[in-house]
KOLDODO-928827 format. One line per 4 residues: number of its first residue (from 1); for each residue x negated, z negated, y of N, C-alpha, C. Coordinates in nm, 4 decimals. Each point is the difference from the previous one (the first is absolute). Last residue first. Layout:
NUM	X,Z,Y,X,Z,Y,X,Z,Y  ...
REM end
This chain:
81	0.0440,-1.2125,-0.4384,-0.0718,-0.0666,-0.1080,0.0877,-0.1174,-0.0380  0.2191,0.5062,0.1737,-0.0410,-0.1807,0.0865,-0.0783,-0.0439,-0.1509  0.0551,0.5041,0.1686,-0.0064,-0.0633,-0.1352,-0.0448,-0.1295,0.0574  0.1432,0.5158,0.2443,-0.0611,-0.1628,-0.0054,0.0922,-0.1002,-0.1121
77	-0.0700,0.5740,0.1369,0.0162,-0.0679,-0.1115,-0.0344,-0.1712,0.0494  -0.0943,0.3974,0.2787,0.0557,0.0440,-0.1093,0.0774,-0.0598,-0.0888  -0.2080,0.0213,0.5289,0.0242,-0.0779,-0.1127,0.0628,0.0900,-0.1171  -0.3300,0.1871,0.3717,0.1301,-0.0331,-0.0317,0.0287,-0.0288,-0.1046
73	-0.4064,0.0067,0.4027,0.0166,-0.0062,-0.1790,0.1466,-0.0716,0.0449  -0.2321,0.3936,0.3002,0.0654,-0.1291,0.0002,0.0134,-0.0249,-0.1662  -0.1995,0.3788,0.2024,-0.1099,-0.1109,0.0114,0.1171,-0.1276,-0.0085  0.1554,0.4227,-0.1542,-0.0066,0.0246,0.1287,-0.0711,-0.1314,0.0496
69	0.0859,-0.1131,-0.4019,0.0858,0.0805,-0.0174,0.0176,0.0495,0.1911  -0.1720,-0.2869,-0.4380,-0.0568,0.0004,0.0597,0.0455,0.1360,0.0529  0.2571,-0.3535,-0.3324,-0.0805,0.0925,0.0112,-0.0298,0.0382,0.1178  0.1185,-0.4147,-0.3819,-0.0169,0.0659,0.1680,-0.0759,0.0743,0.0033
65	0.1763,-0.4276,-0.2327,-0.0461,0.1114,-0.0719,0.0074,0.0732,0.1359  -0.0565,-0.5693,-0.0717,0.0462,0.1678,0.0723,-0.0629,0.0969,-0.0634  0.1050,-0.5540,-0.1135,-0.0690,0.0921,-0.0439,0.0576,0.1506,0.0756  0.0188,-0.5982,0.0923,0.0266,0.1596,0.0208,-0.0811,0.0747,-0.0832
61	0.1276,-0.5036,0.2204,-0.0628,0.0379,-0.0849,0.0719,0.1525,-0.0848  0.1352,-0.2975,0.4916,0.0412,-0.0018,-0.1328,-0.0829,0.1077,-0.1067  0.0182,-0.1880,0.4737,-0.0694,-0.0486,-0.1037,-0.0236,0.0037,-0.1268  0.3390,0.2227,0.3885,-0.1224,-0.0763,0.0221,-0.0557,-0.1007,-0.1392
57	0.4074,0.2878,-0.1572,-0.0404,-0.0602,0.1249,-0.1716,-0.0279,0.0069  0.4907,0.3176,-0.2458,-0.1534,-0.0288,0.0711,-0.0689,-0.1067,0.0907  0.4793,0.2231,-0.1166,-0.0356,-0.0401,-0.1259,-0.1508,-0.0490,0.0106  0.2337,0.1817,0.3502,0.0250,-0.1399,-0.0292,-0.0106,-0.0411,-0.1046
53	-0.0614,0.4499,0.1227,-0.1453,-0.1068,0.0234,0.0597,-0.1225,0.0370  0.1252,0.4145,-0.2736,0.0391,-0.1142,0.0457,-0.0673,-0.0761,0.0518  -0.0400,0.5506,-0.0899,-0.0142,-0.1165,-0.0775,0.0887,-0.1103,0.1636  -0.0033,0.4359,0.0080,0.0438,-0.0116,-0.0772,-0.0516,-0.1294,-0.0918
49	-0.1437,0.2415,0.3717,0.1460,-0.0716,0.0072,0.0556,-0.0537,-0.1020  -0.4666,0.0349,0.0310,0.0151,0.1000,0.0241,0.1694,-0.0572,0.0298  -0.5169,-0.2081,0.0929,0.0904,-0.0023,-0.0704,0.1128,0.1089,0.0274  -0.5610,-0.0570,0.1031,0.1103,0.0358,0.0467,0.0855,0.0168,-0.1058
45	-0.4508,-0.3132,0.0963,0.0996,0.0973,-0.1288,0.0642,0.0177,0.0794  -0.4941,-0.2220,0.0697,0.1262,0.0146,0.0433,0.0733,0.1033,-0.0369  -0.4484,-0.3588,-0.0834,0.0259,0.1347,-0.0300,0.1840,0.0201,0.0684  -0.2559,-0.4362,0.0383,-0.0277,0.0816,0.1227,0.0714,0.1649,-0.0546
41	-0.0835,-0.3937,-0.2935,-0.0945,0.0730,0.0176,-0.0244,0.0962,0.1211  0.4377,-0.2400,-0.1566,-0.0842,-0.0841,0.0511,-0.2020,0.0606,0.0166  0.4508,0.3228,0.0169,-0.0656,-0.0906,-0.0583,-0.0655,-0.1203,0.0174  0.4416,0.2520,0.2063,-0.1536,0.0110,0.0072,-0.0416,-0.0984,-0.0977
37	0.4092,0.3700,0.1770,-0.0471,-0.1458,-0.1296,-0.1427,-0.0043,-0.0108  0.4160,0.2645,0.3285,-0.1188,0.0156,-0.0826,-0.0356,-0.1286,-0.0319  0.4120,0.2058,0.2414,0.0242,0.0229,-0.1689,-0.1457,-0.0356,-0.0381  0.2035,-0.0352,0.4761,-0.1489,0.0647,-0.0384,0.0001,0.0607,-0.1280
33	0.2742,-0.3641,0.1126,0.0047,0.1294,0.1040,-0.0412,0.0664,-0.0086  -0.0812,-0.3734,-0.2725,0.1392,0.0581,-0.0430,0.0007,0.1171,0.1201  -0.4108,-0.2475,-0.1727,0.0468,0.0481,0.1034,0.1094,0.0782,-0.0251  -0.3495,-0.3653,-0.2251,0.1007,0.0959,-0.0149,0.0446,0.0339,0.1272
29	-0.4790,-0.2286,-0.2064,0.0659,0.0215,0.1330,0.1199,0.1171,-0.0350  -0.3262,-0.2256,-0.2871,-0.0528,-0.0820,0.0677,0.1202,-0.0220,0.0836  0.0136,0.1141,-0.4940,0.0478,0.0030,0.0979,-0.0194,-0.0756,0.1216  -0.3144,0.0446,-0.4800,0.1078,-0.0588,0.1049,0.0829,0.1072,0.0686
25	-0.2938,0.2158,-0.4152,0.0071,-0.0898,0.1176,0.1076,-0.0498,0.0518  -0.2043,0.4638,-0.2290,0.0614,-0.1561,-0.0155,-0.0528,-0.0840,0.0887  0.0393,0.6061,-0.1047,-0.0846,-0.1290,0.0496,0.0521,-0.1356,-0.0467  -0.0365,0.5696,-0.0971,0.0601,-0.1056,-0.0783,-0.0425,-0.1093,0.1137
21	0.0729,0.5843,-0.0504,-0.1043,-0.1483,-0.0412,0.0839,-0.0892,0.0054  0.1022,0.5470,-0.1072,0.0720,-0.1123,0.0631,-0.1355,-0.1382,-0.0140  0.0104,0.4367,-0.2404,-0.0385,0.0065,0.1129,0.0160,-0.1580,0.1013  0.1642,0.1004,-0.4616,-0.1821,-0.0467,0.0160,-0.0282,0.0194,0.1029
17	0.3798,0.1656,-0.1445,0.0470,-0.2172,0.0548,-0.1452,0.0073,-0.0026  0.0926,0.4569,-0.1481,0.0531,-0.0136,0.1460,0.0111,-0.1617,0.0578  -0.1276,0.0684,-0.4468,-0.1102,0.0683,0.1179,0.0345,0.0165,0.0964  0.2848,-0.1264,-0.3465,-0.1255,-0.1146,0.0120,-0.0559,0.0710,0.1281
13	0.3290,0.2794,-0.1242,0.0348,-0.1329,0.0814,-0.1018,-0.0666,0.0075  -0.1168,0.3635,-0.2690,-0.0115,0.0026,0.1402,0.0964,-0.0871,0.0774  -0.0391,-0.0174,-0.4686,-0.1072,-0.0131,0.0714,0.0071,0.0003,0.1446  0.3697,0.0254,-0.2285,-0.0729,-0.1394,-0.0325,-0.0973,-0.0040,0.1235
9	0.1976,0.4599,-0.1564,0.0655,-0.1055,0.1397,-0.0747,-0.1442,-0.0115  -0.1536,0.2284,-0.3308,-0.0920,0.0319,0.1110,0.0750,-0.0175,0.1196  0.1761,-0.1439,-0.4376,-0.1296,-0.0141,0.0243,-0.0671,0.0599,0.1323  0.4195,0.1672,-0.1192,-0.0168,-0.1568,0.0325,-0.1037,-0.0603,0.0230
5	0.0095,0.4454,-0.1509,0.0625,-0.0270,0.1508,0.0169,-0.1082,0.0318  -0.1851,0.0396,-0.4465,-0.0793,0.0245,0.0912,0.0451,0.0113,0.1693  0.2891,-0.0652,-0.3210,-0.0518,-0.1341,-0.0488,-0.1339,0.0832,0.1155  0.3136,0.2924,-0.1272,0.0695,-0.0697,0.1312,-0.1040,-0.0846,0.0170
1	-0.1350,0.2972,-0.3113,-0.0097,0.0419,0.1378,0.0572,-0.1061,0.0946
REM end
């Protein structure tokens, strides 16, 4: 029984991270006032307090996880290449 409660907590974490997409790309444009991070594709992220955006700069090669959240995409996760 436990080995199946595990098994199906498993599952449904996977399924609650399948909602979330994904983009890459530069850093065209940071905006420390603002908290938002623009891609070089023009796509634009709202960051949350809780990250560092002195850990971030203009040019620097990116992977965003982000969810789509009242029409704003909020960062989830950034992964430097």
């Amino acid at each position: 029984m436990k080995a199946i409660s595990g098994a199906l907590a498993a599952i449904l974490m996977f399924a609650g991270a399948a909602y979330a997409a994904n983009a890459e790309g530069k850093i065209s444009k940071l905006d420390k006032s603002t908290m938002t991070l623009t891609l070089d594709d023009g796509k634009s992220f709202k960051l949350s307090e809780e990250f560092n955006v002195e850990d971030y700069a203009e040019g620097m090669s990116v992977m965003i996880s982000y969810d789509k959240i009242n029409g704003d995409n909020i960062v989830l996760q950034i992964i430097p290449d």
